[in-house]
LONUSE-862795 format. One record per residue: residue in three letters; x, y, z of N, C-alpha, C in turn. Coordinates in Angstrom, 1 decimal, decimal comma. Example, Ala and Ser with C-alpha at 12.3 -4.5 7.8 and 13.67 -1.06 7.14 Angstrom:
<nodes>
ALA / 13,2 / -5,7 / 7,8 / 12,3 / -4,5 / 7,8 / 13,2 / -3,3 / 7,8
SER / 12,8 / -2,2 / 7,1 / 13,7 / -1,1 / 7,1 / 12,9 / 0,0 / 7,9
</nodes>
This chain:
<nodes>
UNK / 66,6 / 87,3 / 62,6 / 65,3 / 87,6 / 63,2 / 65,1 / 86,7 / 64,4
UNK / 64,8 / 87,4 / 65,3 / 64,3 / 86,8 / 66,6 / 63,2 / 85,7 / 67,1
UNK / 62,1 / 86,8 / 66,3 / 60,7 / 85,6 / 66,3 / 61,0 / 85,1 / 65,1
UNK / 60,6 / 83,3 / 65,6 / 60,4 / 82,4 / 64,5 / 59,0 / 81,8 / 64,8
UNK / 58,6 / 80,9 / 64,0 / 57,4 / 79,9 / 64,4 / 57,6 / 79,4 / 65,0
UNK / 58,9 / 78,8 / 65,5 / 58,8 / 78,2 / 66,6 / 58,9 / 79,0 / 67,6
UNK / 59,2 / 80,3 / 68,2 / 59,0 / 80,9 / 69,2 / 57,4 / 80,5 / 70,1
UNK / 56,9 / 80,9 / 69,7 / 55,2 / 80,5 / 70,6 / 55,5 / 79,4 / 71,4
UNK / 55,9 / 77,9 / 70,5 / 55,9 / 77,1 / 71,2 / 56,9 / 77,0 / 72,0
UNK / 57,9 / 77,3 / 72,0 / 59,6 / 77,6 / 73,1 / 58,9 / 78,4 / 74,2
UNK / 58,3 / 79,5 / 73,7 / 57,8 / 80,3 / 74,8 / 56,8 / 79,5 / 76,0
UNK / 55,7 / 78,5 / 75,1 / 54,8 / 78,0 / 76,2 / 55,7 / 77,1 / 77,0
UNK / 56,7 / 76,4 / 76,6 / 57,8 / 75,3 / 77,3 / 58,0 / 75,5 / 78,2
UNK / 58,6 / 76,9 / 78,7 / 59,2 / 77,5 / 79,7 / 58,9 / 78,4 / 80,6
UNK / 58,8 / 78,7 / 81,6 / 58,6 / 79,5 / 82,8 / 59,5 / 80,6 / 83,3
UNK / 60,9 / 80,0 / 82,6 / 62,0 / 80,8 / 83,3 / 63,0 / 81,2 / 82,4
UNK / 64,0 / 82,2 / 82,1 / 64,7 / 82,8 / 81,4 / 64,7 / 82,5 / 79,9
UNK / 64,1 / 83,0 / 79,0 / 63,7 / 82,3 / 77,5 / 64,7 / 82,8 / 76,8
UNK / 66,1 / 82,1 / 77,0 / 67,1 / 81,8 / 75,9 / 66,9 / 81,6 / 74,8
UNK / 67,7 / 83,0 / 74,6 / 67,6 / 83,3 / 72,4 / 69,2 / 83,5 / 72,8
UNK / 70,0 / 82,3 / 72,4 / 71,7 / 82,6 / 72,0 / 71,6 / 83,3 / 71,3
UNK / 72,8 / 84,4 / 71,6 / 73,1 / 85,5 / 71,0 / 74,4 / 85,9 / 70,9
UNK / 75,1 / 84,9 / 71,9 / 76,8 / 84,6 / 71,8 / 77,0 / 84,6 / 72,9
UNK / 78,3 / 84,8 / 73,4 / 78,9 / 84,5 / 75,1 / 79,5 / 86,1 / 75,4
UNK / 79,1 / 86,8 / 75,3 / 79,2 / 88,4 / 75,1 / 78,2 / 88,8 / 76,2
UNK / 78,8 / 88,9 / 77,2 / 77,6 / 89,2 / 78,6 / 77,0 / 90,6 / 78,0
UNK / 75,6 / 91,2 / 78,9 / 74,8 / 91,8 / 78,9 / 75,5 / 92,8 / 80,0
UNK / 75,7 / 94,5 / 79,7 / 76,0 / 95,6 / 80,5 / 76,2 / 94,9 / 82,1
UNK / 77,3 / 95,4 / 82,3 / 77,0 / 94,9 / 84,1 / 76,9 / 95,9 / 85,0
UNK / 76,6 / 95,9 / 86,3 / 77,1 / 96,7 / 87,4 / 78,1 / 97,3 / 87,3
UNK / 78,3 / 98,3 / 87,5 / 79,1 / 99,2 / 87,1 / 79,5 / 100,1 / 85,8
UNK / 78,6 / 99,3 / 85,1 / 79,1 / 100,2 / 83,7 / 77,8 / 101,2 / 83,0
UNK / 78,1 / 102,0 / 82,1 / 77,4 / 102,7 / 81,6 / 76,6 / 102,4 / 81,0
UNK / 75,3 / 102,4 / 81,0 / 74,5 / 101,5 / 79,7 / 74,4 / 102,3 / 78,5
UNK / 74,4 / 101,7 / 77,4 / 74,7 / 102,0 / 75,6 / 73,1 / 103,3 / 75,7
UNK / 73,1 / 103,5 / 75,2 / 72,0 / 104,7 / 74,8 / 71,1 / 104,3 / 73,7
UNK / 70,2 / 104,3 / 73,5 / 69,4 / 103,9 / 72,7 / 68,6 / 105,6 / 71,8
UNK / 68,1 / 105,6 / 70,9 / 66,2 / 106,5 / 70,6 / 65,3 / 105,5 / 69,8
UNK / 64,5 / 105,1 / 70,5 / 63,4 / 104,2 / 69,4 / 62,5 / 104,5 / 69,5
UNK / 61,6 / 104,4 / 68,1 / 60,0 / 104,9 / 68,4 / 59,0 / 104,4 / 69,6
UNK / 58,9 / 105,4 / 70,2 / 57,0 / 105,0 / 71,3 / 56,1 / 104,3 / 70,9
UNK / 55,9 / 103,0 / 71,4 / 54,5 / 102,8 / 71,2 / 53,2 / 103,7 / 70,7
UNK / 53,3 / 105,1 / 71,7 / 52,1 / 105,8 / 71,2 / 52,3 / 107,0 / 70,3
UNK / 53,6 / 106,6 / 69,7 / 54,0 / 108,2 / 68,9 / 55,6 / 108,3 / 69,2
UNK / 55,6 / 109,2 / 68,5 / 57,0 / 109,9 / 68,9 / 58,4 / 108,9 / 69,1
UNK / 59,3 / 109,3 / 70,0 / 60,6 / 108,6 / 70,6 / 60,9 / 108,6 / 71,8
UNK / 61,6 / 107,4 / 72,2 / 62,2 / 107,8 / 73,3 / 63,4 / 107,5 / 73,0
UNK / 64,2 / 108,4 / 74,0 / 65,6 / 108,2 / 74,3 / 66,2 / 108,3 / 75,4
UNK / 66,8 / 107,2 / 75,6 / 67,6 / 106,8 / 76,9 / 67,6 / 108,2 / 77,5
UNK / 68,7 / 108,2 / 77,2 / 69,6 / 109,5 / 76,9 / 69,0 / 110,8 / 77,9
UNK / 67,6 / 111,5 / 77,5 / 67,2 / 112,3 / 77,8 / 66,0 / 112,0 / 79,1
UNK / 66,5 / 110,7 / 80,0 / 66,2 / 110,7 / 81,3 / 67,7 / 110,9 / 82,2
UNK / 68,5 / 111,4 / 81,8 / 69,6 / 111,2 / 82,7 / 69,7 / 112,3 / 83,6
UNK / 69,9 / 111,8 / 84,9 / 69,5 / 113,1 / 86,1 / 68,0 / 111,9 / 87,0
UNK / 67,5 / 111,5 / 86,4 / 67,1 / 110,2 / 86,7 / 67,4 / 109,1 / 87,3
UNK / 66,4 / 108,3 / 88,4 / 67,0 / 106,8 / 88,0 / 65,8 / 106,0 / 87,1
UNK / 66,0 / 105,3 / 86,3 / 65,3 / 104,2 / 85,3 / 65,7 / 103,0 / 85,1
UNK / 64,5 / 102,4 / 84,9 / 64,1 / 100,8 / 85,0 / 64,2 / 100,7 / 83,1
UNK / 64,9 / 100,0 / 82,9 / 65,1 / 99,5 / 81,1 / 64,7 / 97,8 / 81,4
UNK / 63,5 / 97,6 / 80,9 / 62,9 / 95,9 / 80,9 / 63,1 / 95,8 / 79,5
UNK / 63,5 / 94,7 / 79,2 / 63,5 / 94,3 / 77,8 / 62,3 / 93,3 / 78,1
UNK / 61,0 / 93,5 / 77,1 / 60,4 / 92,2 / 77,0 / 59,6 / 91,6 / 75,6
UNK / 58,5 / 91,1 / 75,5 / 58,1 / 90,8 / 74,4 / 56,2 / 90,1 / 74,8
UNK / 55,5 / 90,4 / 73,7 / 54,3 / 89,9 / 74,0 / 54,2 / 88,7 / 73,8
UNK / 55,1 / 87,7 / 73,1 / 54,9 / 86,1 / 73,0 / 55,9 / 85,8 / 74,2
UNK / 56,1 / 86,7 / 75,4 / 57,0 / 86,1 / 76,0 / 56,1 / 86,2 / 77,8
UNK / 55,7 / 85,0 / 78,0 / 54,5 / 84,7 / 79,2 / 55,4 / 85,1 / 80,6
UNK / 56,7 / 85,2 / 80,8 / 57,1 / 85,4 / 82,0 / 57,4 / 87,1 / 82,0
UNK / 57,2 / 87,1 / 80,4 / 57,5 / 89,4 / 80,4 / 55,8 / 89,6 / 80,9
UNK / 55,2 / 89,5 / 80,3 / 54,0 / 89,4 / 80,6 / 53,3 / 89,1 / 82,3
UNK / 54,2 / 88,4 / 83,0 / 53,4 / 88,0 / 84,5 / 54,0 / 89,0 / 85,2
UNK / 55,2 / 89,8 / 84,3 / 56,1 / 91,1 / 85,8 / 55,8 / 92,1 / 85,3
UNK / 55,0 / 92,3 / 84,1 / 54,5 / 93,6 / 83,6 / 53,7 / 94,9 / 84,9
UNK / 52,5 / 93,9 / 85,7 / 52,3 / 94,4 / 86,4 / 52,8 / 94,6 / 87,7
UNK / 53,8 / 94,1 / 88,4 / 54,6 / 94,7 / 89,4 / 55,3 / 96,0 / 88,7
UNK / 55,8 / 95,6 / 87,4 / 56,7 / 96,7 / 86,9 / 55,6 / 98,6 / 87,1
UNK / 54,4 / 98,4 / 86,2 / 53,1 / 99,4 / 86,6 / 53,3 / 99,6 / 88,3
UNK / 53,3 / 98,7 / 88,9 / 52,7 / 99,3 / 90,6 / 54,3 / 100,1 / 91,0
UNK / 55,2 / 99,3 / 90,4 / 57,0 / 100,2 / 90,8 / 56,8 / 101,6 / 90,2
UNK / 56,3 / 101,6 / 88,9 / 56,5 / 103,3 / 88,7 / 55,2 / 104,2 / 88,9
UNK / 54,4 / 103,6 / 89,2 / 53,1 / 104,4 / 89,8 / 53,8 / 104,8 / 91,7
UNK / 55,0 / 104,1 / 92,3 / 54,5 / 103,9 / 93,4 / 55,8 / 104,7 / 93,5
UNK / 56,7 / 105,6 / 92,4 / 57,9 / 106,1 / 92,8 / 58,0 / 106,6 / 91,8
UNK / 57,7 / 107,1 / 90,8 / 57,4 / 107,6 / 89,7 / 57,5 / 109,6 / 90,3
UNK / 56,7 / 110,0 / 91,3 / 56,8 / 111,4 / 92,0 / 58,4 / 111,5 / 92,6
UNK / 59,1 / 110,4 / 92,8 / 60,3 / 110,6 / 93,0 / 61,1 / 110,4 / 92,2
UNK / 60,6 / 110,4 / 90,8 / 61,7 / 110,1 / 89,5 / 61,5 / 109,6 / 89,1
UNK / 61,4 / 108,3 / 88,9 / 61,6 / 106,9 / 88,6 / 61,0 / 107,0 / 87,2
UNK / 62,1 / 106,1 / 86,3 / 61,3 / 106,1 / 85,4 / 61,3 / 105,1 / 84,6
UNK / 60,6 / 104,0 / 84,3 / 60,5 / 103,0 / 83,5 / 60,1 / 102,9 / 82,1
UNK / 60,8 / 102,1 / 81,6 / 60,8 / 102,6 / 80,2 / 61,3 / 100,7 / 79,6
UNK / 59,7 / 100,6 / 78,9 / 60,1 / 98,8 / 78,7 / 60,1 / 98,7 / 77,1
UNK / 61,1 / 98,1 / 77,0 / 61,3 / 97,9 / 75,3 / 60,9 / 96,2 / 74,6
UNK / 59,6 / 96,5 / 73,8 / 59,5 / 95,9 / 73,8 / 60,3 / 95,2 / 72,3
UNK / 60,3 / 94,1 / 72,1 / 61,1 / 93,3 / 71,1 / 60,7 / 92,4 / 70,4
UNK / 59,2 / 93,0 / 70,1 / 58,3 / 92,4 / 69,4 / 58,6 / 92,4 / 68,1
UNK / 58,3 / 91,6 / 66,6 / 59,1 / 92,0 / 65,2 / 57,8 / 93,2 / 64,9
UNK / 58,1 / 93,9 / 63,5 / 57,3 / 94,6 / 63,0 / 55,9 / 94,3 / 63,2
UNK / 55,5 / 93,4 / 62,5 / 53,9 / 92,6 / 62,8 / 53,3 / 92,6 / 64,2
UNK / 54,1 / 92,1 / 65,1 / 53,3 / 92,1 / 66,6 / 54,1 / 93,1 / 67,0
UNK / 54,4 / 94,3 / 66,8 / 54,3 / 95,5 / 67,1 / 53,3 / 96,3 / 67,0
UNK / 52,4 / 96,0 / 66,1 / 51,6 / 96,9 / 65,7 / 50,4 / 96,0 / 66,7
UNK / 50,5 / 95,4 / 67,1 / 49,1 / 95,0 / 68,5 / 49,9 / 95,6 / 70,0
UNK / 51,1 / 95,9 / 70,0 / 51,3 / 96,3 / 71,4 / 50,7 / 97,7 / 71,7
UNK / 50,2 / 98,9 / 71,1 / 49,5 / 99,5 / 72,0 / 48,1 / 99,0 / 72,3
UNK / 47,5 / 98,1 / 71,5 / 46,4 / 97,9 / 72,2 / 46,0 / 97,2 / 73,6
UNK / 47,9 / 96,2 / 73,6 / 48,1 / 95,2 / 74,9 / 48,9 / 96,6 / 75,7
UNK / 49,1 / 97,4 / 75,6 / 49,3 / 98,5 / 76,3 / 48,0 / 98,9 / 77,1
UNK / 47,1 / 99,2 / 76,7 / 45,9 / 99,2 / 76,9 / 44,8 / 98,8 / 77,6
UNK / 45,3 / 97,5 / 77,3 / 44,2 / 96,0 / 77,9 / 44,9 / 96,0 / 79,5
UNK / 46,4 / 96,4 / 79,5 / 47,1 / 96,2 / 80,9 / 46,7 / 95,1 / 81,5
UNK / 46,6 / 95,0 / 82,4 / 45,7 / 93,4 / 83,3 / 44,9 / 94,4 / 84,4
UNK / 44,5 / 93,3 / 84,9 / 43,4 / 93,3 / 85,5 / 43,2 / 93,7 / 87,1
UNK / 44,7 / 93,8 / 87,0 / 45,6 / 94,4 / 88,3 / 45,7 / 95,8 / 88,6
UNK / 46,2 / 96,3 / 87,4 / 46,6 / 97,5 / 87,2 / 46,3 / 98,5 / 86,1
UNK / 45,2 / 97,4 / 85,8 / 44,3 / 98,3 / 84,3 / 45,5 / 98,9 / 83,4
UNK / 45,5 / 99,6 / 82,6 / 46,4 / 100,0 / 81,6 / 47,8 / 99,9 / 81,9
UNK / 48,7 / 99,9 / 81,3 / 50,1 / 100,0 / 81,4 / 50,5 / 100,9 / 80,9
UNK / 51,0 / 102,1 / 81,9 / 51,3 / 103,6 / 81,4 / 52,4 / 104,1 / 81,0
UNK / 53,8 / 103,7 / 81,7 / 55,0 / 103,4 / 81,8 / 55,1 / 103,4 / 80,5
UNK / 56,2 / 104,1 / 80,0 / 56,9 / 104,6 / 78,3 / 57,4 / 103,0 / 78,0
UNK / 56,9 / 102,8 / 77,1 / 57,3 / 101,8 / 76,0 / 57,7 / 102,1 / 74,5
UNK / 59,2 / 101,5 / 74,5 / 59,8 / 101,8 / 73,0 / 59,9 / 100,3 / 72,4
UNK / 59,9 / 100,6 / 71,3 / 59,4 / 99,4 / 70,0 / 60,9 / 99,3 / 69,5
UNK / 61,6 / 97,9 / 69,6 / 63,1 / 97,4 / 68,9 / 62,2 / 96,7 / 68,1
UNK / 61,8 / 96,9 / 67,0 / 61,3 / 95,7 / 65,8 / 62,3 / 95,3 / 65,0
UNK / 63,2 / 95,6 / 65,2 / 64,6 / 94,8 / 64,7 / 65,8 / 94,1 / 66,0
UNK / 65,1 / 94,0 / 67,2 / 66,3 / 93,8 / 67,7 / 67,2 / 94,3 / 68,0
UNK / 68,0 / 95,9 / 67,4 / 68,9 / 96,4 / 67,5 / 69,3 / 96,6 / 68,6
UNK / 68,8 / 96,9 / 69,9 / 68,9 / 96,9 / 71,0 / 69,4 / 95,3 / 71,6
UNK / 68,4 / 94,7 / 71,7 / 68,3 / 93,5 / 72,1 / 70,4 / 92,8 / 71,9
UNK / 70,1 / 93,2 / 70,6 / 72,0 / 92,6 / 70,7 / 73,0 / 93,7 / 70,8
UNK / 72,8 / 95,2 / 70,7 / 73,6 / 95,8 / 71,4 / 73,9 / 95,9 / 73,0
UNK / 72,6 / 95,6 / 73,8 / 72,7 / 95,5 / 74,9 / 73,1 / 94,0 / 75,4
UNK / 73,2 / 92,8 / 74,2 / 74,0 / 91,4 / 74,5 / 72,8 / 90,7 / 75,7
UNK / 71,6 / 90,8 / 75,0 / 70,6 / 90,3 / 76,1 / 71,2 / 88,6 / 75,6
UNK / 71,1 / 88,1 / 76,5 / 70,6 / 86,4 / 76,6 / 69,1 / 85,9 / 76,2
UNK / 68,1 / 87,1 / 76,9 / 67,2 / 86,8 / 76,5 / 66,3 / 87,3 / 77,3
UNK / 64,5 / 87,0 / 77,1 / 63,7 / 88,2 / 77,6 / 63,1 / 87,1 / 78,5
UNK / 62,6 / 87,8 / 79,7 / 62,6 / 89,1 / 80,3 / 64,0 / 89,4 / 80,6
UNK / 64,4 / 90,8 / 80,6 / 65,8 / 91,3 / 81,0 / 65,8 / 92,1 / 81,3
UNK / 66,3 / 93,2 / 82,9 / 65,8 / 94,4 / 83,3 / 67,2 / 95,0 / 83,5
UNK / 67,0 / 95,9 / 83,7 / 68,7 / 97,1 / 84,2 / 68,3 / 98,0 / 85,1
UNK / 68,7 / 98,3 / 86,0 / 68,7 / 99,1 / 87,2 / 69,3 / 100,5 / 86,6
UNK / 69,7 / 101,6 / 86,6 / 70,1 / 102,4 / 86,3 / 70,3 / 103,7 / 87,0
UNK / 71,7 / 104,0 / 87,3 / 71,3 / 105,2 / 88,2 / 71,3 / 106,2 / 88,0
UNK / 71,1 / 107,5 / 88,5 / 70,6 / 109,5 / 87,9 / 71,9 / 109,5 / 86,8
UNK / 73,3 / 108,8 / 86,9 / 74,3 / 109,1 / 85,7 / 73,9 / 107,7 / 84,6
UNK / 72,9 / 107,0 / 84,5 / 73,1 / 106,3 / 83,6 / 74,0 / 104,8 / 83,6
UNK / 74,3 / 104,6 / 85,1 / 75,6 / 103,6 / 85,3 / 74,3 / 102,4 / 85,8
UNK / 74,4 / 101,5 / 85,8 / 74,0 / 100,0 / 86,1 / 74,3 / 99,9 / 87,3
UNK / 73,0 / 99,5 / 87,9 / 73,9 / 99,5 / 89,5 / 72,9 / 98,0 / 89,7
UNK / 71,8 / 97,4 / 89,3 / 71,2 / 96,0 / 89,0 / 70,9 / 95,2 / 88,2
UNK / 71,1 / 93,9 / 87,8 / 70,8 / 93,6 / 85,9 / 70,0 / 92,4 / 87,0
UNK / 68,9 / 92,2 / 86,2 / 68,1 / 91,4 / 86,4 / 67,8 / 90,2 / 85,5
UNK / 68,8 / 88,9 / 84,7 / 67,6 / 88,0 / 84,1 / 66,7 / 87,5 / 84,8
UNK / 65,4 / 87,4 / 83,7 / 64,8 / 86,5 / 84,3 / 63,6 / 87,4 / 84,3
UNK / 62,8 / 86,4 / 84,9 / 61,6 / 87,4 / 85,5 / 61,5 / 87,6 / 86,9
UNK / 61,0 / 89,1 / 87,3 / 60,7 / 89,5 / 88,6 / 59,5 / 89,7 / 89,3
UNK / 59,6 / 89,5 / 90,7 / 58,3 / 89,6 / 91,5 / 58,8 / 90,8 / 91,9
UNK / 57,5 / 90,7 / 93,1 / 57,8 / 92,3 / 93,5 / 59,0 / 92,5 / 94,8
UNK / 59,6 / 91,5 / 95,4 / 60,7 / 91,6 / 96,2 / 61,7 / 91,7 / 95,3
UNK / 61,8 / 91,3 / 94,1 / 63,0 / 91,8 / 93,2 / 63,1 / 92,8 / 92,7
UNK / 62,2 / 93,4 / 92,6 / 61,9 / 94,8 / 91,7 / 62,2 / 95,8 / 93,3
UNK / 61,6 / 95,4 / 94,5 / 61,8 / 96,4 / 95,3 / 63,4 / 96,4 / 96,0
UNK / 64,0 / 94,7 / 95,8 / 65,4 / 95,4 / 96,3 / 66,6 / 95,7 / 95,0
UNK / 66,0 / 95,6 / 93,7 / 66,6 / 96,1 / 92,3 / 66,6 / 98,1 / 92,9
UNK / 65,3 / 98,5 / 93,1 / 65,2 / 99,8 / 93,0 / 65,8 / 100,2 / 94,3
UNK / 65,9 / 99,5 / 95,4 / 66,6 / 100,5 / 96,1 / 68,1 / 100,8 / 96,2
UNK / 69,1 / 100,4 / 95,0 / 69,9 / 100,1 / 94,5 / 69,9 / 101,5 / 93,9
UNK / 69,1 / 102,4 / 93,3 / 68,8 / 103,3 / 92,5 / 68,2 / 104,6 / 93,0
UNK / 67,1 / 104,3 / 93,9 / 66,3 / 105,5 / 94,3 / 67,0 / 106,0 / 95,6
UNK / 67,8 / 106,2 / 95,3 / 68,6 / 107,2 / 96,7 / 68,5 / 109,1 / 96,0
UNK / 68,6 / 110,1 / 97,3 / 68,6 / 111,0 / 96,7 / 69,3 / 111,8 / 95,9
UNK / 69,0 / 112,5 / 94,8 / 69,9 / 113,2 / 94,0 / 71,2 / 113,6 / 94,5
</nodes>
């Protein structure tokens, strides 16, 4: 399991890439295919990788005890509000355990104060399954993705909005 009690406080420690070893097994790269996922929606239903392909999409791995997933949340809202008519699709997984899953649609909700709600498709790993199939290091963690599904950005870390805008133009080219 991912979250421990000491997570919270690890989390307030740091600012910058919140290392959870997971082994020396890098995370999908540039040029490869990313693994496919279906996990339940936050507000119902499923999503699946899978059935945005013909697309380009944004895959954030993040978490609500995690303060730097949290500060790129809303650039991530202004990226797919602002290209979203041209495809784009963001889709943030969060990797919250069972328990603090069940508060993320209401922090879906709350959005900030920037961007009011956070509308962008969110799928629930309450196990992690993702998280170590895709060999995260750790959260925040984004993927660039292009209309076939191939990685064309990996982002650790957390992003501003000059990294989110030159991640996506890596992606948003025409069909």
């Amino acid at each position: 399991m991912i979250v421990v009690a000491g997570a919270a406080a690890y989390v307030a420690s740091t600012t910058s890439l919140d290392t959870l070893a997971l082994g020396s097994t890098a995370a999908p790269g540039v040029g490869v295919s990313a693994p496919s996922f279906t996990l339940p929606a936050a507000g119902g239903g499923t999503i699946a990788l899978d059935s945005f392909r013909g697309k380009p999409v944004v895959v954030n791995f993040w978490a609500t005890w995690c303060t730097p997933c949290r500060a790129e949340l809303p650039e991530l809202e202004m990226a797919w509000r602002s290209h979203r008519d041209a495809g784009l699709v963001v889709i943030a997984v969060s990797l919250d355990d069972a328990a603090a899953a069940r508060d993320v649609p209401e922090f879906l909700q709350l959005g900030s104060s920037l961007t009011g709600p956070y509308t962008f498709p969110v799928a629930l790993d309450v196990n992690q399954s993702q998280m170590r199939r895709w060999r995260l290091l750790g959260v925040p963690s984004t993927f660039f993705l292009d209309r076939k599904g191939v990685v064309r950005a990996v982002q650790p870390g957390a992003m501003d909005r000059e990294v989110i805008a030159r991640n996506l133009a890596t992606i948003l080219t025409p069909a």
